[in-house]
C-alpha positions in Angstrom: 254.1 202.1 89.8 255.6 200.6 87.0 258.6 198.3 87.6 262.1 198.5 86.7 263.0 197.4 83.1 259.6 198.5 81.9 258.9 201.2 79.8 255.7 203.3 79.9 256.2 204.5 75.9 255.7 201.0 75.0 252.2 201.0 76.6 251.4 204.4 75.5 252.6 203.4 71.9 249.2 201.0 71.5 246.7 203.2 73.2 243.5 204.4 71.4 243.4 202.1 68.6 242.3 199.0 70.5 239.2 198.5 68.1 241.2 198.8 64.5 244.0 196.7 66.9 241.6 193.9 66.8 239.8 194.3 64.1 242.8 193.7 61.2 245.7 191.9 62.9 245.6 188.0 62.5 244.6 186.1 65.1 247.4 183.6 66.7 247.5 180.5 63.9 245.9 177.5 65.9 249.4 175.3 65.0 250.9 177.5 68.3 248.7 175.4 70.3 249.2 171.9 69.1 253.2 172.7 68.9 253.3 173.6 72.1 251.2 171.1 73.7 253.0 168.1 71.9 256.8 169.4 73.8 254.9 170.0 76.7 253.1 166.3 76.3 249.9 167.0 78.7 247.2 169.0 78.6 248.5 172.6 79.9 246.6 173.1 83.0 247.5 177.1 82.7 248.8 179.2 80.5 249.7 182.3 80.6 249.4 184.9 77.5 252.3 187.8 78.6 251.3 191.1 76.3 248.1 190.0 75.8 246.8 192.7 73.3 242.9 192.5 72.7 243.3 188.6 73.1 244.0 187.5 69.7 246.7 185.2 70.9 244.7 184.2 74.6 241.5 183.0 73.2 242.9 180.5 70.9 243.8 178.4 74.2 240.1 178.4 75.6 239.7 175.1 74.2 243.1 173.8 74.1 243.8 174.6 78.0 242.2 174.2 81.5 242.5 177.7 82.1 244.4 181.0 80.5 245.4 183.9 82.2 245.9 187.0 79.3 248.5 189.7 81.0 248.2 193.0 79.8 249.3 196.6 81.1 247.6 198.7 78.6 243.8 199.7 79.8 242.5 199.8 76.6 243.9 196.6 74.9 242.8 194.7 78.2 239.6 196.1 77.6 238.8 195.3 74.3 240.4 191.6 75.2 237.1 192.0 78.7 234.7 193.4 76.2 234.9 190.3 73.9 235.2 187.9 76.4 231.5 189.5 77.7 230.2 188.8 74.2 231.1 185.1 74.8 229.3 185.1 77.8 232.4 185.3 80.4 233.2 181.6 80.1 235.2 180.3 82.6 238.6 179.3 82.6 240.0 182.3 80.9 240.7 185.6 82.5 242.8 189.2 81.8 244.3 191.2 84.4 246.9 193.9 84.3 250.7 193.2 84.9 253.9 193.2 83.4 255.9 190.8 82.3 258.8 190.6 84.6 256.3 191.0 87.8 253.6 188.7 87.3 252.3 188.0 90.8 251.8 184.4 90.1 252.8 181.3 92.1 256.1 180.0 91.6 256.3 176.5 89.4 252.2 177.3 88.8 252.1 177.6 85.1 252.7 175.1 82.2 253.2 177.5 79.2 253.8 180.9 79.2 253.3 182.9 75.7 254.3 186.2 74.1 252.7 186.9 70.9 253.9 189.6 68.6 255.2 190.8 72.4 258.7 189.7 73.9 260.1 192.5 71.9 258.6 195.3 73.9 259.9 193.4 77.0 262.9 193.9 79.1 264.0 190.5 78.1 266.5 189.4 81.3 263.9 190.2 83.7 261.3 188.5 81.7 263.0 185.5 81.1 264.0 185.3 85.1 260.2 185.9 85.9 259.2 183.1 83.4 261.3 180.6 84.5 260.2 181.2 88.0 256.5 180.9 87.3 256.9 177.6 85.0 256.7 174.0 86.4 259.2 172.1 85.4 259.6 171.1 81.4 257.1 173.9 81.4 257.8 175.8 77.7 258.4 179.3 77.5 257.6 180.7 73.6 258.0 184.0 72.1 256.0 184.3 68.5 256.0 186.7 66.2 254.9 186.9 62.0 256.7 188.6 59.5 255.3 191.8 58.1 253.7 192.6 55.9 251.8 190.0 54.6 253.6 187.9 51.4 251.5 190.1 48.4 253.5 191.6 45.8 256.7 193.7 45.6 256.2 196.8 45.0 253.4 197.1 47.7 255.3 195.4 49.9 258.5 197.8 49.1 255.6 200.7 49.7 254.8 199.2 53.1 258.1 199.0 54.6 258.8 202.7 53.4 255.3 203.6 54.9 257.0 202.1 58.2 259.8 203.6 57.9 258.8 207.5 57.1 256.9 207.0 60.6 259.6 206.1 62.6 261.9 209.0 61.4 258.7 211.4 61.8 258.5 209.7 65.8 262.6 210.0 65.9 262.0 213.7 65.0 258.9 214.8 66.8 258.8 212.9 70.1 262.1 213.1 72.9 263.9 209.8 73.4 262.4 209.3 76.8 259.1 209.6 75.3 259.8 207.1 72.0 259.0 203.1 72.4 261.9 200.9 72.8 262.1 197.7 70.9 264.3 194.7 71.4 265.7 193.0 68.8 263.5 190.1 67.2 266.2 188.3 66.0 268.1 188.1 69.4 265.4 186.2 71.1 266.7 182.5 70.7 270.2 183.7 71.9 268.5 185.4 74.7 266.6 182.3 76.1 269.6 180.3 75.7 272.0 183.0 77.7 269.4 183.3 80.1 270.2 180.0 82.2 266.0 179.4 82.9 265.6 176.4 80.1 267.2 172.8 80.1 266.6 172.8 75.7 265.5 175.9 73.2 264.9 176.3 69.2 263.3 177.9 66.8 260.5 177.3 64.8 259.2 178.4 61.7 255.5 177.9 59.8 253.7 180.0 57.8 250.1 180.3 58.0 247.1 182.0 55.7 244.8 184.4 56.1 242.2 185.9 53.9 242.3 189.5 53.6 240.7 191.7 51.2 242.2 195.6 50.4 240.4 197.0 53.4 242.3 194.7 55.5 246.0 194.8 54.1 245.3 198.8 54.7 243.9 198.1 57.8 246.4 195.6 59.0 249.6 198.5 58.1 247.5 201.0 59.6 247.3 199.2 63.3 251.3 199.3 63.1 252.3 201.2 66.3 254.8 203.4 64.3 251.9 204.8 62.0 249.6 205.0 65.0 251.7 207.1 67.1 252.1 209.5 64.0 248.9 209.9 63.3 247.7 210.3 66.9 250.8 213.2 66.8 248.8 215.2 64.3 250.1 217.3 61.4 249.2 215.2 58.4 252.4 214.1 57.7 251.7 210.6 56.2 248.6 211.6 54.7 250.1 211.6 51.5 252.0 208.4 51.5 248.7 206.3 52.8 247.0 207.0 49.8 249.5 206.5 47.5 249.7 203.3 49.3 245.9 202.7 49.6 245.4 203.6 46.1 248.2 200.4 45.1 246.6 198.0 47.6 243.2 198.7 46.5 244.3 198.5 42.7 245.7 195.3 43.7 243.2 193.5 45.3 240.4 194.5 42.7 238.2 193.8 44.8 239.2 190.2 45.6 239.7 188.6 48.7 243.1 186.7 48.4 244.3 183.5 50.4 247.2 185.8 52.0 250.8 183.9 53.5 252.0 185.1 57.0 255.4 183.6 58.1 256.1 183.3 61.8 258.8 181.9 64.1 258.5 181.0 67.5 261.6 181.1 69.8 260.8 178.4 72.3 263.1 177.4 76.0 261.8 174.1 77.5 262.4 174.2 81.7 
């Protein structure tokens, strides 16, 4: 059973492309940690990673917490997050169960941080923010992350990519019925959202930018793993075919074969208890 305020087209939107998932989308920068740690002014005992994906954004607090719990509804996200955490030799202090954000099952005031990466907008936000603030200790920091896409690269590609995203979409608002279509919150209402919510004492945003190396493969890959795209191409038909390799062709022409230092802006939308 799922619970209210959730909606089960945003967990089928990121099903059966765990392994591409994981593969090209950047891992959380390691700044999130040591931002959040310095307005939290401790060691976080737990953390807790809300959306969790594949663990891109969970791992990164192996070292920088006592322990991390990564919460994530979607069976085969969770699994790829199980799958690597075997390959490390299922250290301790870090674990991934399934849940939902607004129903968490954890202990009230038993958590220090709580995260969503690239997440809080597929979240029913009132309820999330109510279920945070229940589960935080008190100053306990509440952050919702995201990057910008695509990548910082070049114009035209990057004018290709946002049409790319956009063809999807209307192919999605054309083939699928609105009860079966993702719902996204707004990005930009986050901050507003934390404030209005009543849970935090102080919130802000922050923005950083961070690099990444990425060679063609990877830019294609990384616009690829977009949910829109996905959910097209798992609808069948062919209809993007076309536009990915017009697009593939100007990435690849691009990059030359290079691998380029590659800028990713993010902002973080933060509530301290």
């Amino acid at each position: 059973m799922i619970p209210e305020g959730n909606h089960q087209s945003n967990i089928v939107r990121f099903k059966g492309f765990q392994n591409e998932y994981d593969r090209y989308r950047p891992q959380a920068p390691r700044l999130v940690t040591e931002l959040l740690t310095g307005y939290l002014k401790r060691r976080p005992a737990l953390v807790v990673d809300l959306g969790c994906g594949t663990g891109l954004s969970t791992f990164l607090w192996l070292a920088a917490a006592d322990s991390v719990i990564g919460i994530e509804p979607g069976d085969d996200m969770r699994g790829k997050a199980l799958e690597k955490w075997k390959a490390l030799g299922s250290p301790e202090g870090i674990s991934f169960i399934p849940g939902y954000s607004n129903s968490l099952g954890l202990p009230p005031e038993s958590a220090d941080i709580v995260t969503c990466s690239q997440s809080f907008h597929w979240m029913e936000p009132v309820s999330t923010l109510k279920e945070a603030g229940r589960v935080l200790k008190a100053r306990g920091i509440f952050a919702a992350y995201d990057c910008d896409w695509p990548p910082v690269l070049e114009p035209s590609i990057e004018t290709l990519y946002h049409e790319l995203i956009e063809q999807a979409e209307a192919i999605i608002g054309r083939r699928l019925p609105a009860e079966e279509r993702a719902f996204k919150w707004n990005k930009d209402e986050h901050l507003r959202r934390i404030k209005d919510s009543g849970e935090f004492a102080f919130a802000r945003e922050v923005v950083f930018h961070n690099t990444e190396r990425c060679d063609a493969e990877r830019y294609v890959g990384l616009t690829l793993s977009q949910g829109g795209v996905q959910t097209v191409l798992r609808l069948g038909g062919g209809e993007l075919d076309e536009t990915i390799a017009v697009y593939r062709e100007e990435v690849e022409r691009y990059f030359d074969g290079r691998t380029l230092e590659t800028l990713l802006s993010y902002r973080i939308k933060l509530g301290i208890k």
